[in-house]
N, C-alpha and C positions, 0 to 999 in steps of 0.2 A: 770287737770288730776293728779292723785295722783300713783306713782311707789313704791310698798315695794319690798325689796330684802332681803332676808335672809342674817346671815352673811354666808363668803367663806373660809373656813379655821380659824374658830375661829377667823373673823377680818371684818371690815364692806367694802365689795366689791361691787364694782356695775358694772353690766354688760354694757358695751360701745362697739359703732361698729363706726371706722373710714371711710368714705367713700373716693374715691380718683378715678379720671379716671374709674368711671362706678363700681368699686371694692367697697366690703365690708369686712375690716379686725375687726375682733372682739378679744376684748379684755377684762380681767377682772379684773384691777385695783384697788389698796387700795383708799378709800373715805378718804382725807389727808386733815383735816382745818388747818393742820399747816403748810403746803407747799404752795407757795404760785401758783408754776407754777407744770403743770401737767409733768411728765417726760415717758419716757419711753424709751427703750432702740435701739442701735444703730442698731442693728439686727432689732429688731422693726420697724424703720425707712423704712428698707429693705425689709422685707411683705411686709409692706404698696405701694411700688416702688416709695419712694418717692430719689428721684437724692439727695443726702447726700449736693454736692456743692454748692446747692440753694439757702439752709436753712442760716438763718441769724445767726449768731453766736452770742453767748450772753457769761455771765459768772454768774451763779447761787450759791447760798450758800447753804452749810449742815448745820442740826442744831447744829452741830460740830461748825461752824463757817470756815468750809475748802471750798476753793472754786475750781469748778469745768466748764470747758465748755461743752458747752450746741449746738446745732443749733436746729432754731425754725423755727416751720413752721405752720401759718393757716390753717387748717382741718373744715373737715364739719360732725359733729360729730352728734349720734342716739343714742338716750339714750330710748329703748321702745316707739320707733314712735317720741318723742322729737328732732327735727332738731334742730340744730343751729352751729354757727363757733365757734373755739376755737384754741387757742393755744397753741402748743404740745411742748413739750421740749424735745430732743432726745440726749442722753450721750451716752457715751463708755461703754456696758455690766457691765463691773467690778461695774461701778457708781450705775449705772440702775437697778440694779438688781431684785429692787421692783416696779410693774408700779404704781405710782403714782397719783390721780386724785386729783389735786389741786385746789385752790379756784379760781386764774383770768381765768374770760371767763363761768367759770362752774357752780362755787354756784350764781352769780346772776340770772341763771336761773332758780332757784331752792327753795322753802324754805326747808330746811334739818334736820330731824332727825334723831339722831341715838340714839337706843333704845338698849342698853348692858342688858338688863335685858330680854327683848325679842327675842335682839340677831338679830335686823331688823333695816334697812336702811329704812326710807322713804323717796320720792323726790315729793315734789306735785310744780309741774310745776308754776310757776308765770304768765303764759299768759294767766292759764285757771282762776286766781282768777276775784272775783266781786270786782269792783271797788267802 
């Protein structure tokens, strides 16, 4: 299966929905090849009702080279009928500010184009390719 998305703000976004205890929180995050983990924000964490103390605590870098913590949590994520897990990284608002859709967990699902001249994201799923 093949997903195009427009971009969202002059920038390539692709629409994602979290699922969690029966819930679907949807979200609209930047397509980041240079992140390596997805983030989103603390508040965000809190839609989701995900328990803040459960999450694993990590420590992440900016392209700054500043480092920031993180808690991580496994999610079961829908990318346009695409299921799969991944791992979310949830900072403090100030951090987060921009949700970020980074590469582990995401883009192996995916092969990825982004088309700045057309201004379109496309995501053609890996499990629909011929072997």
């Amino acid at each position: 299966m093949s997903y195009k998305f427009p971009y969202f703000e002059d920038r390539p976004h692709v629409p994602v929905a979290i699922e969690y205890k029966g819930e679907r929180v949807r979200f609209i995050p930047l397509l980041d090849s240079g992140a390596d983990h997805s983030v989103l924000s603390r508040s965000d964490a809190m839609r989701i009702g995900l328990d803040w103390t459960k999450g694993k605590t990590i420590l992440l870098s900016n392209a700054d080279d500043s480092n920031f913590r993180a808690k991580q949590f496994s999610l079961n994520v829908d990318i346009e009928g695409h299921k799969f897990r991944a791992k979310f990284c949830f900072a403090d608002n100030k951090i987060a500010s921009m949700p970020l859709l980074g590469r582990k967990d995401v883009f192996k699902e995916f092969k990825i184009t982004i088309d700045e001249r057309s201004k379109e994201v496309t995501l053609k799923s890996h499990s629909y390719e011929k072997k």
